[in-house]
N, CA, C and O atoms as a Maestro MAE file, in Angstrom:
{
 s_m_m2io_version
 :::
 2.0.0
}

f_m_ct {
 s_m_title
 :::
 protein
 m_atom[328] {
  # First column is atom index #
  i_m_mmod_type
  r_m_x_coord
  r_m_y_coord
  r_m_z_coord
  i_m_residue_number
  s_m_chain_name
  s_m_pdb_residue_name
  s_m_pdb_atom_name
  i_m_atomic_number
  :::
  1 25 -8.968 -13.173 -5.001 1 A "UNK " " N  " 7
  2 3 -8.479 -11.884 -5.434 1 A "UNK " " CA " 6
  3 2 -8.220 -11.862 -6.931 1 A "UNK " " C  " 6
  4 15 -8.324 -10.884 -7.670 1 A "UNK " " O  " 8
  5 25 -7.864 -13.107 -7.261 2 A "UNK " " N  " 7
  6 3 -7.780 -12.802 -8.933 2 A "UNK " " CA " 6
  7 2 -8.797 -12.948 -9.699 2 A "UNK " " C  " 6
  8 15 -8.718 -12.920 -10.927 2 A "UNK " " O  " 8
  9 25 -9.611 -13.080 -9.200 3 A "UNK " " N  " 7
  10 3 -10.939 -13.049 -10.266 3 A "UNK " " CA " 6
  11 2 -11.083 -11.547 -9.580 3 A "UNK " " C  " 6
  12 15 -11.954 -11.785 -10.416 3 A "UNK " " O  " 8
  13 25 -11.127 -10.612 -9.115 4 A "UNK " " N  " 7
  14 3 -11.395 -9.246 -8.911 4 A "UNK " " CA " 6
  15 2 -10.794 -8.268 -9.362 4 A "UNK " " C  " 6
  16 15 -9.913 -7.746 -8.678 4 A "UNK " " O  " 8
  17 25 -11.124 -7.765 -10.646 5 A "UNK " " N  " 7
  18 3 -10.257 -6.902 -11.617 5 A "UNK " " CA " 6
  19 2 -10.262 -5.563 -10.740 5 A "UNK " " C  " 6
  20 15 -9.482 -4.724 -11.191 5 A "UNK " " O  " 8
  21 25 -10.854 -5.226 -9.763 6 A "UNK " " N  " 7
  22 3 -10.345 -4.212 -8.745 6 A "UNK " " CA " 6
  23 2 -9.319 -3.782 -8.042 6 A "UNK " " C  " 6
  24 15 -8.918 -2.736 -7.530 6 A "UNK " " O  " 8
  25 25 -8.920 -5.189 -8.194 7 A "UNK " " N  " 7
  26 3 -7.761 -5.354 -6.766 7 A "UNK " " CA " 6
  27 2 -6.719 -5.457 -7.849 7 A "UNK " " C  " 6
  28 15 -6.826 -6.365 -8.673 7 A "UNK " " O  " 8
  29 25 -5.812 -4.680 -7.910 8 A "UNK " " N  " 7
  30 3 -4.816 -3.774 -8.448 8 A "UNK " " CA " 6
  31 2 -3.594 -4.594 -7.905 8 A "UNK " " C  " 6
  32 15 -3.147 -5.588 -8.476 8 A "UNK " " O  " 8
  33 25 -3.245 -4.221 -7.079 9 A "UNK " " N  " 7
  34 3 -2.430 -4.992 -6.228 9 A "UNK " " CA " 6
  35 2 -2.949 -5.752 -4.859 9 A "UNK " " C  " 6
  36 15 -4.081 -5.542 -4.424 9 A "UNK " " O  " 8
  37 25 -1.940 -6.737 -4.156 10 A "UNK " " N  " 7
  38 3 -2.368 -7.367 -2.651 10 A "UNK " " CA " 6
  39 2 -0.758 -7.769 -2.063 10 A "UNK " " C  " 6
  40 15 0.087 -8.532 -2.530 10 A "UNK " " O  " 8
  41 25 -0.753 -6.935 -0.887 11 A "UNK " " N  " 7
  42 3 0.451 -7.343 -0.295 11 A "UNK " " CA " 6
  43 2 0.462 -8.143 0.884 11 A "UNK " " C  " 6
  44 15 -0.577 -7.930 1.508 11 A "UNK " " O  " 8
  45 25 1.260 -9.047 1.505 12 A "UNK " " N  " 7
  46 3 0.925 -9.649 3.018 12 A "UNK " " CA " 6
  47 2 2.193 -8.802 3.585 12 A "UNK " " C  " 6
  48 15 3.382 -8.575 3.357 12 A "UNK " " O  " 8
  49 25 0.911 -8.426 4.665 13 A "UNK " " N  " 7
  50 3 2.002 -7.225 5.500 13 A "UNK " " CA " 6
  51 2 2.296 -8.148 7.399 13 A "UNK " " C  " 6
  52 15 1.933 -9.242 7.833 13 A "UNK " " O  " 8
  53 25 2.982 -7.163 7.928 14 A "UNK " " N  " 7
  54 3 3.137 -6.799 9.279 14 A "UNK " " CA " 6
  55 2 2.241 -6.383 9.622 14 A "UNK " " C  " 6
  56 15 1.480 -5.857 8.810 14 A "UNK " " O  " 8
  57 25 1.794 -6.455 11.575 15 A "UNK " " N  " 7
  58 3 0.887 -6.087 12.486 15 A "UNK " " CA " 6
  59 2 -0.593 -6.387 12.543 15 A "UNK " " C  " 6
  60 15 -0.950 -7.432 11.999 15 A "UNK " " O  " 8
  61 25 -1.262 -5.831 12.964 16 A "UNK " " N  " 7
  62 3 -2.662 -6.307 12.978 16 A "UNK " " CA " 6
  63 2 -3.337 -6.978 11.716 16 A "UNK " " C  " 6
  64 15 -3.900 -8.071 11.671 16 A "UNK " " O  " 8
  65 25 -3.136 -6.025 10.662 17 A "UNK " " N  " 7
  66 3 -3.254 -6.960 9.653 17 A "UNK " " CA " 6
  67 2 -2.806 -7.649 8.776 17 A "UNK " " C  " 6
  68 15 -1.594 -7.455 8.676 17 A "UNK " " O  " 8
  69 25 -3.296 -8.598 7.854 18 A "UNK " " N  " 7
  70 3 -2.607 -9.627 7.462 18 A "UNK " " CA " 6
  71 2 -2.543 -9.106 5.563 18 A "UNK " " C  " 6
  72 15 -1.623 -9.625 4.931 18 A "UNK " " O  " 8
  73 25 -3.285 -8.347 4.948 19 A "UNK " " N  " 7
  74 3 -2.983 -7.816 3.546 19 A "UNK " " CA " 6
  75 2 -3.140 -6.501 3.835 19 A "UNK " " C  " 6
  76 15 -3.424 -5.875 4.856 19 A "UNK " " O  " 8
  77 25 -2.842 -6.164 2.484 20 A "UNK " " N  " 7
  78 3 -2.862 -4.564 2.136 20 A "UNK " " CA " 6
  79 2 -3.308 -4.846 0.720 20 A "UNK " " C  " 6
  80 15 -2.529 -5.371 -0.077 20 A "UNK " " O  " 8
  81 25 -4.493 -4.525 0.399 21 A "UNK " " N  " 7
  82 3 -5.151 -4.288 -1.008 21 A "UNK " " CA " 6
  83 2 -5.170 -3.245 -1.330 21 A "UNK " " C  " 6
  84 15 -5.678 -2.451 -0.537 21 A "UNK " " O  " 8
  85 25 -4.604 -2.682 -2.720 22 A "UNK " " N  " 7
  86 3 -4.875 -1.550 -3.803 22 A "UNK " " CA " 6
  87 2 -5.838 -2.121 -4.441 22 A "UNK " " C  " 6
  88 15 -5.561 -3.151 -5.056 22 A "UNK " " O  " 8
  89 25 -7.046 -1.675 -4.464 23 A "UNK " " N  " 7
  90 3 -7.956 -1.400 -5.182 23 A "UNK " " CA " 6
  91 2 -8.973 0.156 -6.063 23 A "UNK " " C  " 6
  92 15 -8.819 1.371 -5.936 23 A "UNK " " O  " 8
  93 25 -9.748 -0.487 -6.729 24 A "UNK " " N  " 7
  94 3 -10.592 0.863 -7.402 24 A "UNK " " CA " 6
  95 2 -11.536 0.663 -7.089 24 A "UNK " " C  " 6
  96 15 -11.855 -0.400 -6.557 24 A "UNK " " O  " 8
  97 25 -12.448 1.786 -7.349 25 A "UNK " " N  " 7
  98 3 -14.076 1.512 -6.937 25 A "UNK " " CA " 6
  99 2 -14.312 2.772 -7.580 25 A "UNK " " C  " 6
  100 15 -13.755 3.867 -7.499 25 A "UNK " " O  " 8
  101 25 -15.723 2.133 -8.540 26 A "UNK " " N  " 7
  102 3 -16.360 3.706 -9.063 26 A "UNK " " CA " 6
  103 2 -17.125 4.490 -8.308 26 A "UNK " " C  " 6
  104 15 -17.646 5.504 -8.772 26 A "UNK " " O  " 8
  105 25 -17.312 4.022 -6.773 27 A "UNK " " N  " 7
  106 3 -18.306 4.548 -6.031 27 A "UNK " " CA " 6
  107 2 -18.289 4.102 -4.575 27 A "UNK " " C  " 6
  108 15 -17.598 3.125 -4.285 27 A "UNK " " O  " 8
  109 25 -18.738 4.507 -3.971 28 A "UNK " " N  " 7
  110 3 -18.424 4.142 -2.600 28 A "UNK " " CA " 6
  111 2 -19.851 3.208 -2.160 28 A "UNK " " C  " 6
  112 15 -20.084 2.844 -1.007 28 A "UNK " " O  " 8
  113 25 -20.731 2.921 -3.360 29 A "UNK " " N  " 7
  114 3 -21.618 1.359 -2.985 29 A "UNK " " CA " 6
  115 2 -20.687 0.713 -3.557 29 A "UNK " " C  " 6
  116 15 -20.415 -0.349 -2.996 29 A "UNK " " O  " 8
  117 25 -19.807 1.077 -4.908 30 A "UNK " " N  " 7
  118 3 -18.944 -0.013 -5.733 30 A "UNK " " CA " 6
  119 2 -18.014 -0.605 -4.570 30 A "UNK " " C  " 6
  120 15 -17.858 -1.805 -4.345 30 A "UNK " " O  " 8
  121 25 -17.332 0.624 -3.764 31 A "UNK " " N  " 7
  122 3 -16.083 -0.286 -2.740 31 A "UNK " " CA " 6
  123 2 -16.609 -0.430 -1.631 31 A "UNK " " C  " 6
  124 15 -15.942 -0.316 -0.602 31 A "UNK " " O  " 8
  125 25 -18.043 -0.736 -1.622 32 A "UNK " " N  " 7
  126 3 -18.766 -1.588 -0.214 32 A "UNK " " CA " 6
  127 2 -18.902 -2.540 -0.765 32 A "UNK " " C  " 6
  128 15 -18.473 -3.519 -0.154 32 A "UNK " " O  " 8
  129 25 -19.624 -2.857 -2.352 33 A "UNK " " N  " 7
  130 3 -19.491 -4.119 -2.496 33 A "UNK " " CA " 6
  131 2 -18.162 -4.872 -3.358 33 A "UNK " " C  " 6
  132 15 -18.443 -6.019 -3.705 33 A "UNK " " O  " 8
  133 25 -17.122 -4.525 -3.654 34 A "UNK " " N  " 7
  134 3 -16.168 -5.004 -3.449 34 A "UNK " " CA " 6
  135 2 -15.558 -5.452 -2.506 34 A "UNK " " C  " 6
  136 15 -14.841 -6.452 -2.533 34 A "UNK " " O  " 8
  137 25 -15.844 -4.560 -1.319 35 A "UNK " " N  " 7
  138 3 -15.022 -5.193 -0.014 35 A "UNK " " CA " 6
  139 2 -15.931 -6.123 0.549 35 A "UNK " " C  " 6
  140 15 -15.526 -6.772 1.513 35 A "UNK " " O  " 8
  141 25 -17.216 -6.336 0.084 36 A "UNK " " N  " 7
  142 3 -17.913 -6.898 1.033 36 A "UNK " " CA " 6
  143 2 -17.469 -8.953 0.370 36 A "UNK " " C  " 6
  144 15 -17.506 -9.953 1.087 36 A "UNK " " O  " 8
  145 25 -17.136 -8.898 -1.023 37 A "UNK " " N  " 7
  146 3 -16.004 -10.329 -1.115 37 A "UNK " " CA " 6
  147 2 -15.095 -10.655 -0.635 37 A "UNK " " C  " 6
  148 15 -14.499 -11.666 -1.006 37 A "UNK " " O  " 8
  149 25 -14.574 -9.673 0.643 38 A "UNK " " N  " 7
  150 3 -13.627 -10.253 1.340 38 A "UNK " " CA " 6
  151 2 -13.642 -10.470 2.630 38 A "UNK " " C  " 6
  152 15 -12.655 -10.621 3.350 38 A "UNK " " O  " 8
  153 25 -15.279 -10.497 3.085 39 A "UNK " " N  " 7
  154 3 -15.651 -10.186 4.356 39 A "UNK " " CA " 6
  155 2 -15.323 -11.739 4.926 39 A "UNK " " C  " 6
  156 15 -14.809 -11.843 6.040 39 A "UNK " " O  " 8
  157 25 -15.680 -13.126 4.013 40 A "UNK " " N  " 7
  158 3 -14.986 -14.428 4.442 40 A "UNK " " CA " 6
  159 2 -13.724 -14.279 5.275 40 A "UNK " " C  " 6
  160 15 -13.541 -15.032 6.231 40 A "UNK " " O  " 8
  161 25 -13.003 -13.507 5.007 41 A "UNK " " N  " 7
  162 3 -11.293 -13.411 5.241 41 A "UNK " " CA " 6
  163 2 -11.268 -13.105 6.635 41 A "UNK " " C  " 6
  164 15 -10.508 -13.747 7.360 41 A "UNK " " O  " 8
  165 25 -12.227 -11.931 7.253 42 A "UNK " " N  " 7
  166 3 -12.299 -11.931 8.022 42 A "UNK " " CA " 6
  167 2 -12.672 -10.305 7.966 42 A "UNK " " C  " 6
  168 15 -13.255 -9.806 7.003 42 A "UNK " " O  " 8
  169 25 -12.166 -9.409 9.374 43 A "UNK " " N  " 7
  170 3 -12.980 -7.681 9.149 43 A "UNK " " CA " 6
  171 2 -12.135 -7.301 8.039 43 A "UNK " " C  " 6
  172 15 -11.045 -7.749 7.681 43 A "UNK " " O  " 8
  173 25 -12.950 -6.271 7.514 44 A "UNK " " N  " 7
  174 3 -12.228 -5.436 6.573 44 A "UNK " " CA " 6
  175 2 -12.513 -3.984 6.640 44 A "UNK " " C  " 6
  176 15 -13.534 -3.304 6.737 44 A "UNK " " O  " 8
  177 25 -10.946 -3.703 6.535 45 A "UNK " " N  " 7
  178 3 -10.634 -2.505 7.333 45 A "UNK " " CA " 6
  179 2 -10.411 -1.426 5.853 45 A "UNK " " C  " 6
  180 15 -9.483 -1.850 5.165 45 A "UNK " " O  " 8
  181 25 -11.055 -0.196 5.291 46 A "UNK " " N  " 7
  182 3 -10.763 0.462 4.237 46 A "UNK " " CA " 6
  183 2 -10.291 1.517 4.497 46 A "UNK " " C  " 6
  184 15 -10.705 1.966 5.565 46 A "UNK " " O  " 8
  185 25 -9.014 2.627 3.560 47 A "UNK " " N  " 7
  186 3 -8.431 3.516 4.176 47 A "UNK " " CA " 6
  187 2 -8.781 4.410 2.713 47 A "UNK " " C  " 6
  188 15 -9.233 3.737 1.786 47 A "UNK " " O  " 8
  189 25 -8.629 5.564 2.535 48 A "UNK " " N  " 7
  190 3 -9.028 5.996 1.446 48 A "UNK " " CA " 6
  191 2 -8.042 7.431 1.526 48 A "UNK " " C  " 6
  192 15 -7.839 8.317 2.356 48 A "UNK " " O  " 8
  193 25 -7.380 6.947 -0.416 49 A "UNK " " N  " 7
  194 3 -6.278 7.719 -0.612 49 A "UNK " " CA " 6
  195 2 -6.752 9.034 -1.089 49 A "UNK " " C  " 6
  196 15 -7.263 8.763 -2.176 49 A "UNK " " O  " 8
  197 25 -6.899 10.575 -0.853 50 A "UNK " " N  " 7
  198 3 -7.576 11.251 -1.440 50 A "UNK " " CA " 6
  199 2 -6.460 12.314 -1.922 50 A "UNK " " C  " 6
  200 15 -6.800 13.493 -2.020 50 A "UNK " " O  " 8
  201 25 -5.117 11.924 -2.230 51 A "UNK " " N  " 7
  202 3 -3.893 12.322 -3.120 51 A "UNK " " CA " 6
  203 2 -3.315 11.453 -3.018 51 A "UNK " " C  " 6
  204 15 -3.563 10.435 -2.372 51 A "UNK " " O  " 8
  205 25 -1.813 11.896 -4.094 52 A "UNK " " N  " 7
  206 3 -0.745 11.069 -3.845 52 A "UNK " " CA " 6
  207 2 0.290 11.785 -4.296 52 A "UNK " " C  " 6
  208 15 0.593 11.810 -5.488 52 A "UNK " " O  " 8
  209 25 1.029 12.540 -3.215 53 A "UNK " " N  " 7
  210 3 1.663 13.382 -3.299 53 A "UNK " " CA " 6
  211 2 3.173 12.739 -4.283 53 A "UNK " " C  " 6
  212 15 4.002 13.355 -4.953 53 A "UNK " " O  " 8
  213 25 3.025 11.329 -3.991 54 A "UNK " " N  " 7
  214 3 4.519 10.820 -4.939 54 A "UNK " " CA " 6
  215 2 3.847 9.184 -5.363 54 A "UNK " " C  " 6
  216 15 3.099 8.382 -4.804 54 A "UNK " " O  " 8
  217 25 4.602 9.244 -6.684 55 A "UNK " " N  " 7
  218 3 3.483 8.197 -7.302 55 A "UNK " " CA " 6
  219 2 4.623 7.938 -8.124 55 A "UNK " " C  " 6
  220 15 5.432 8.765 -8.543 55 A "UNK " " O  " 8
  221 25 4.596 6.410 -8.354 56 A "UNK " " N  " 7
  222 3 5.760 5.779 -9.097 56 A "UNK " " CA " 6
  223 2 6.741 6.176 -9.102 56 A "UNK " " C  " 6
  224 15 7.059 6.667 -10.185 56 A "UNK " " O  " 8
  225 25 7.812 6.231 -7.981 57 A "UNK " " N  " 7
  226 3 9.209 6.545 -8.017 57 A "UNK " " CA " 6
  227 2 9.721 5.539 -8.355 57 A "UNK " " C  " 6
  228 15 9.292 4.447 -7.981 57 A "UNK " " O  " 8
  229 25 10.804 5.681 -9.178 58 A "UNK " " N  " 7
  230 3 11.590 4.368 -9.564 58 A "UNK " " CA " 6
  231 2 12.288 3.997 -8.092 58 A "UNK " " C  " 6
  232 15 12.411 4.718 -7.102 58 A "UNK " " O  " 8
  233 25 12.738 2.492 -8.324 59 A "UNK " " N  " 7
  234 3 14.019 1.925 -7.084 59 A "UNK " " CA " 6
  235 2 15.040 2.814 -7.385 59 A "UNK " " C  " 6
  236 15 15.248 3.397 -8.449 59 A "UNK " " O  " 8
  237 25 15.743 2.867 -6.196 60 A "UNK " " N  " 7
  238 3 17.012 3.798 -6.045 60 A "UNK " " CA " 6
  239 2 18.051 2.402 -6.271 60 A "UNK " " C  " 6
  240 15 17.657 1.272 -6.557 60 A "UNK " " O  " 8
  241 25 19.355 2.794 -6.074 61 A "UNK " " N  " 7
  242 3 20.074 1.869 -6.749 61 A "UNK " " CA " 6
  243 2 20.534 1.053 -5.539 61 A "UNK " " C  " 6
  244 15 20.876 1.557 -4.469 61 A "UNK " " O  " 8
  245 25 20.512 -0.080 -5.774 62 A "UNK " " N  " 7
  246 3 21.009 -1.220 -4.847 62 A "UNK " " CA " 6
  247 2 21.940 -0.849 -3.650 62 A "UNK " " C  " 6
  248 15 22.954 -0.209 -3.929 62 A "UNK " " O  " 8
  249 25 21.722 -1.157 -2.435 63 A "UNK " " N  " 7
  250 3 22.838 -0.644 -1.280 63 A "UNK " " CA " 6
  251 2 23.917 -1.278 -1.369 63 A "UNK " " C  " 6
  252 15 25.050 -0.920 -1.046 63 A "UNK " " O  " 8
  253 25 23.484 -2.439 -1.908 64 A "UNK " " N  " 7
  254 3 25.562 -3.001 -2.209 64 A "UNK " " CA " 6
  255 2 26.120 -1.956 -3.094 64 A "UNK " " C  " 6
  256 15 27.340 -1.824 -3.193 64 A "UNK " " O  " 8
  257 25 25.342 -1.252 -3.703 65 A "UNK " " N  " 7
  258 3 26.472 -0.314 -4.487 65 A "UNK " " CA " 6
  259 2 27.030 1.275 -4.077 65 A "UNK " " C  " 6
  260 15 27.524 2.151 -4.787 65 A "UNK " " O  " 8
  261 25 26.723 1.232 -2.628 66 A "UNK " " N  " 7
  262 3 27.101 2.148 -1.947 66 A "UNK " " CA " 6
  263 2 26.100 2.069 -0.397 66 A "UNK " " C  " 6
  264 15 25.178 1.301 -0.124 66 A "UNK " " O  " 8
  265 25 26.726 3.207 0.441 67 A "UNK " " N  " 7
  266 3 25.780 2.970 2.024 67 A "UNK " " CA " 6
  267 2 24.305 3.577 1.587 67 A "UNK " " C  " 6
  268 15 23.915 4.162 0.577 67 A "UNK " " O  " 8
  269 25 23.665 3.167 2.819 68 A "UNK " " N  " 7
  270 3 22.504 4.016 2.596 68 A "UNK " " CA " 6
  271 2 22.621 5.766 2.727 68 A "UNK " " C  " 6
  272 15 21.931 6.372 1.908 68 A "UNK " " O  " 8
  273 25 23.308 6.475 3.538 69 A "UNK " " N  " 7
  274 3 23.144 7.520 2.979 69 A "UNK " " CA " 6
  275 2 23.405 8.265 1.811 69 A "UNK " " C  " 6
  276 15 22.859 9.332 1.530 69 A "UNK " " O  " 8
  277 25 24.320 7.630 1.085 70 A "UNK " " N  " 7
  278 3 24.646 8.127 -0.141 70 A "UNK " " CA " 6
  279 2 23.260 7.868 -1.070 70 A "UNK " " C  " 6
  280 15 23.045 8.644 -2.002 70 A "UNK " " O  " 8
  281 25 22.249 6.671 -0.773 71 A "UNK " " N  " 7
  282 3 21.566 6.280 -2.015 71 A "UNK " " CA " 6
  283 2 20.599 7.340 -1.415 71 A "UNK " " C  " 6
  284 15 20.275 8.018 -2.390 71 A "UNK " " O  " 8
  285 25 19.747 8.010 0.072 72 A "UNK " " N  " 7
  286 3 18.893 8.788 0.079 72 A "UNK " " CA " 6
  287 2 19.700 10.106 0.152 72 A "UNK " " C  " 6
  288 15 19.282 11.052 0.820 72 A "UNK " " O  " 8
  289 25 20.939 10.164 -0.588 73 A "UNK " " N  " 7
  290 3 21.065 11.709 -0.522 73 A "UNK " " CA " 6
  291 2 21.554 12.443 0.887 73 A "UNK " " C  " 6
  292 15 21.524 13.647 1.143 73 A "UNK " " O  " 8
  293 25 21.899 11.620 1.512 74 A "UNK " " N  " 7
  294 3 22.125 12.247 2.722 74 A "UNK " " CA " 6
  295 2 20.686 12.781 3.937 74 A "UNK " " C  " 6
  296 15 20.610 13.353 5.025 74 A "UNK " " O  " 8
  297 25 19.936 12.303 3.143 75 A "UNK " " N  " 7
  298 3 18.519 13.156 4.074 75 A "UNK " " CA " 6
  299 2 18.365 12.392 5.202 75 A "UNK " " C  " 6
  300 15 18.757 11.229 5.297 75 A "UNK " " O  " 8
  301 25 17.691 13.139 6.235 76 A "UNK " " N  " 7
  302 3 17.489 12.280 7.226 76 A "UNK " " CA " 6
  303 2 16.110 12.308 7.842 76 A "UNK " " C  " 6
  304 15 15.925 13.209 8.661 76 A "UNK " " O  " 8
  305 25 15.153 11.519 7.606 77 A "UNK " " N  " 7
  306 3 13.419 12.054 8.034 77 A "UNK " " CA " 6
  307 2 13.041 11.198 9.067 77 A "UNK " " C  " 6
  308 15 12.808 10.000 8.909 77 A "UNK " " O  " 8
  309 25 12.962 11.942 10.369 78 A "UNK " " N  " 7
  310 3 12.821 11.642 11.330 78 A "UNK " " CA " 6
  311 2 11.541 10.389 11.716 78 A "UNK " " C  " 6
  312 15 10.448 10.591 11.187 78 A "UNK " " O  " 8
  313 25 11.609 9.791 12.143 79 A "UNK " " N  " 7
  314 3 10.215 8.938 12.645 79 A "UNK " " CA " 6
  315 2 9.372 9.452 13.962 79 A "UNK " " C  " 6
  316 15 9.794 9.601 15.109 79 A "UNK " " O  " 8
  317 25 7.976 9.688 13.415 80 A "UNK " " N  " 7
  318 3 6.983 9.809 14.648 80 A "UNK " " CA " 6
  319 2 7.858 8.989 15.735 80 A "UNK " " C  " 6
  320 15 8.252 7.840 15.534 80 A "UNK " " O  " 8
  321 25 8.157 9.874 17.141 81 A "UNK " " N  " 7
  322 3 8.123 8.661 18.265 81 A "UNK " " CA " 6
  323 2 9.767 8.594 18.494 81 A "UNK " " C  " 6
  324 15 10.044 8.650 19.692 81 A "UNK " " O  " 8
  325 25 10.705 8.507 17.781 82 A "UNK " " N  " 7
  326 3 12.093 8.147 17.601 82 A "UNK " " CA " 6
  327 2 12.696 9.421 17.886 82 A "UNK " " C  " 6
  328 15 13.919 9.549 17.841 82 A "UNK " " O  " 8
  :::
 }
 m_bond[327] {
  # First column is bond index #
  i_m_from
  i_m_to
  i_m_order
  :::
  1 1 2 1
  2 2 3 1
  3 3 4 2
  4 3 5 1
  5 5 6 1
  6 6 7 1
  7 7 8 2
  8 7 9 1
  9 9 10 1
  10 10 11 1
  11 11 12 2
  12 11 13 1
  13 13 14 1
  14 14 15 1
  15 15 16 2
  16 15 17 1
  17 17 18 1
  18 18 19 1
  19 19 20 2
  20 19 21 1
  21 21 22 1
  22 22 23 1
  23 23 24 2
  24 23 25 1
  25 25 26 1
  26 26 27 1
  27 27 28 2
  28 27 29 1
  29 29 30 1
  30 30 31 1
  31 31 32 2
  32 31 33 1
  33 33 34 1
  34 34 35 1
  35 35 36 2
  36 35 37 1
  37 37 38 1
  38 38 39 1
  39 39 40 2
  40 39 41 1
  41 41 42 1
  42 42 43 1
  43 43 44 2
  44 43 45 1
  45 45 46 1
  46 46 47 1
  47 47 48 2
  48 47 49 1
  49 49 50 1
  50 50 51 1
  51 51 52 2
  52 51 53 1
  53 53 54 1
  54 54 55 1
  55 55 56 2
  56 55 57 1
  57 57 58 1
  58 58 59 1
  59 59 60 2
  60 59 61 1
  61 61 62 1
  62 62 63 1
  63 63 64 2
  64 63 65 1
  65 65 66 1
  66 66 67 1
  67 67 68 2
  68 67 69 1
  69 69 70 1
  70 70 71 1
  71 71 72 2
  72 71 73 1
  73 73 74 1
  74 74 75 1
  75 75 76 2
  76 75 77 1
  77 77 78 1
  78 78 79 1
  79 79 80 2
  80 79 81 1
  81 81 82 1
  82 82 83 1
  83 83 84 2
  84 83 85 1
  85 85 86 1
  86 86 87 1
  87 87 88 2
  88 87 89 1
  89 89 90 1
  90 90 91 1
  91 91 92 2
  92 91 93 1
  93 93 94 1
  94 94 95 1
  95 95 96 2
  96 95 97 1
  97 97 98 1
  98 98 99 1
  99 99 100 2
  100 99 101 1
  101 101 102 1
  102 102 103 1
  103 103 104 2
  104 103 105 1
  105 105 106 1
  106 106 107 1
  107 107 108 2
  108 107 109 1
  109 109 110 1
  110 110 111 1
  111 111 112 2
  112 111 113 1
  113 113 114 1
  114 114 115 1
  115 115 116 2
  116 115 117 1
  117 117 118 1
  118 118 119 1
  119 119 120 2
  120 119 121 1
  121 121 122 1
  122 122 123 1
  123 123 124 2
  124 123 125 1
  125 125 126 1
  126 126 127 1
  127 127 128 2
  128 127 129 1
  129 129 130 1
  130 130 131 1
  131 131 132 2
  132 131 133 1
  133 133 134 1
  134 134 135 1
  135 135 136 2
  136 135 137 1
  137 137 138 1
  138 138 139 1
  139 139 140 2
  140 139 141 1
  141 141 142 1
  142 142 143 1
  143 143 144 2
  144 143 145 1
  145 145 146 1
  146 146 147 1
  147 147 148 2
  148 147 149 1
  149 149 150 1
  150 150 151 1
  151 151 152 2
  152 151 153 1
  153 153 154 1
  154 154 155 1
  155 155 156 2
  156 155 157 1
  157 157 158 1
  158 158 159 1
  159 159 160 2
  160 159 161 1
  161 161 162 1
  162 162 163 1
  163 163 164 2
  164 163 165 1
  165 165 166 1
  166 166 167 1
  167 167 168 2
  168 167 169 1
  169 169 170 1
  170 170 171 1
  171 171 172 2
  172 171 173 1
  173 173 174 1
  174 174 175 1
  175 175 176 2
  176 175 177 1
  177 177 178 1
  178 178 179 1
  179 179 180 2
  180 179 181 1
  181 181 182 1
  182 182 183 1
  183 183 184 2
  184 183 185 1
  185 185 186 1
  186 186 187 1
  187 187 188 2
  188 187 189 1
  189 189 190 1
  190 190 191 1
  191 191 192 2
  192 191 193 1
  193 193 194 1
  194 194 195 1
  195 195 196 2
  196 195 197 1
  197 197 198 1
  198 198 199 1
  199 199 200 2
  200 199 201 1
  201 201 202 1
  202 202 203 1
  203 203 204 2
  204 203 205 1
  205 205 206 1
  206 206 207 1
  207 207 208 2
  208 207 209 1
  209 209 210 1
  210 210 211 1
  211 211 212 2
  212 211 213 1
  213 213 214 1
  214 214 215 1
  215 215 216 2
  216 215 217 1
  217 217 218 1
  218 218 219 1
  219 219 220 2
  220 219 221 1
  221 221 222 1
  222 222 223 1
  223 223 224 2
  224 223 225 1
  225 225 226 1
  226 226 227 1
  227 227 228 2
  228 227 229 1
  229 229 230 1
  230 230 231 1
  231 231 232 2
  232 231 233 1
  233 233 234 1
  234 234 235 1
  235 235 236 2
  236 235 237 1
  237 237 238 1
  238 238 239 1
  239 239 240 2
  240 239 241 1
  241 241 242 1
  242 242 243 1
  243 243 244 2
  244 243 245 1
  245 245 246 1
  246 246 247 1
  247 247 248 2
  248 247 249 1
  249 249 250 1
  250 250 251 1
  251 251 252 2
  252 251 253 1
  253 253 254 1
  254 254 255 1
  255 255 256 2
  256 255 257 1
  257 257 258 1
  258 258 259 1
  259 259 260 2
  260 259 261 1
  261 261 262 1
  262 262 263 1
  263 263 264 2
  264 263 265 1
  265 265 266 1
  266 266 267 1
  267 267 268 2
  268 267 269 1
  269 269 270 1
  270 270 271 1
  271 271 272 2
  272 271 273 1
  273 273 274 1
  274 274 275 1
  275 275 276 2
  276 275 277 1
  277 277 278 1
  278 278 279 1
  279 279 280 2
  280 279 281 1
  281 281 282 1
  282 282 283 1
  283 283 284 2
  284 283 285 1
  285 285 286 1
  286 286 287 1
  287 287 288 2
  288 287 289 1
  289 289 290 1
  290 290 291 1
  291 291 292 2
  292 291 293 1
  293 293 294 1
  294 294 295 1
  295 295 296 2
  296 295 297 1
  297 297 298 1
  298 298 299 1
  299 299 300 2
  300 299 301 1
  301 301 302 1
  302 302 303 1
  303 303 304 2
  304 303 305 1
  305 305 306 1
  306 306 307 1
  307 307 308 2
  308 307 309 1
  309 309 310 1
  310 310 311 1
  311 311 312 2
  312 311 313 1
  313 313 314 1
  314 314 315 1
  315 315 316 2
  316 315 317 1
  317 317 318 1
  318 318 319 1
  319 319 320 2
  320 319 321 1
  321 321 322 1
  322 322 323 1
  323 323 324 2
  324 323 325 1
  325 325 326 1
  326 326 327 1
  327 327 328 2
  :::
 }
}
């Protein structure tokens, strides 16, 4: 991944899969053959962002320095399912 100036970021996640890559691609042969260097790893699964309704929010302030509802404002956003 670090020789791939594409890959923006790489996280190791939860559930089926095992990363989460931010990447770029100028084209959709560009992010076939970008993804196709990670086909060793094993399948590769691509999701494609076509907005981003919220983009760089800063961290909110530490929960030791108050509960969580005070740091989201009191909001409460329900979960699919819950």
């Amino acid at each position: 991944m670090n020789g791939t100036p594409q890959v923006l970021e790489a996280h190791y996640i939860t559930g089926e899969d095992c990363f989460l890559l931010k990447l770029i691609a100028r084209s959709m042969p560009d992010l076939e053959r970008v993804t196709a260097k990670f086909l060793t790893f094993g399948q590769v699964t691509s999701n494609l962002a076509y907005s981003s309704p919220v983009r760089d929010r800063p961290l909110p302030p530490s929960a030791d320095e108050g509960d969580e509802a005070s740091i989201l404002g009191d909001q409460h956003v329900p979960m699919p399912g819950m």
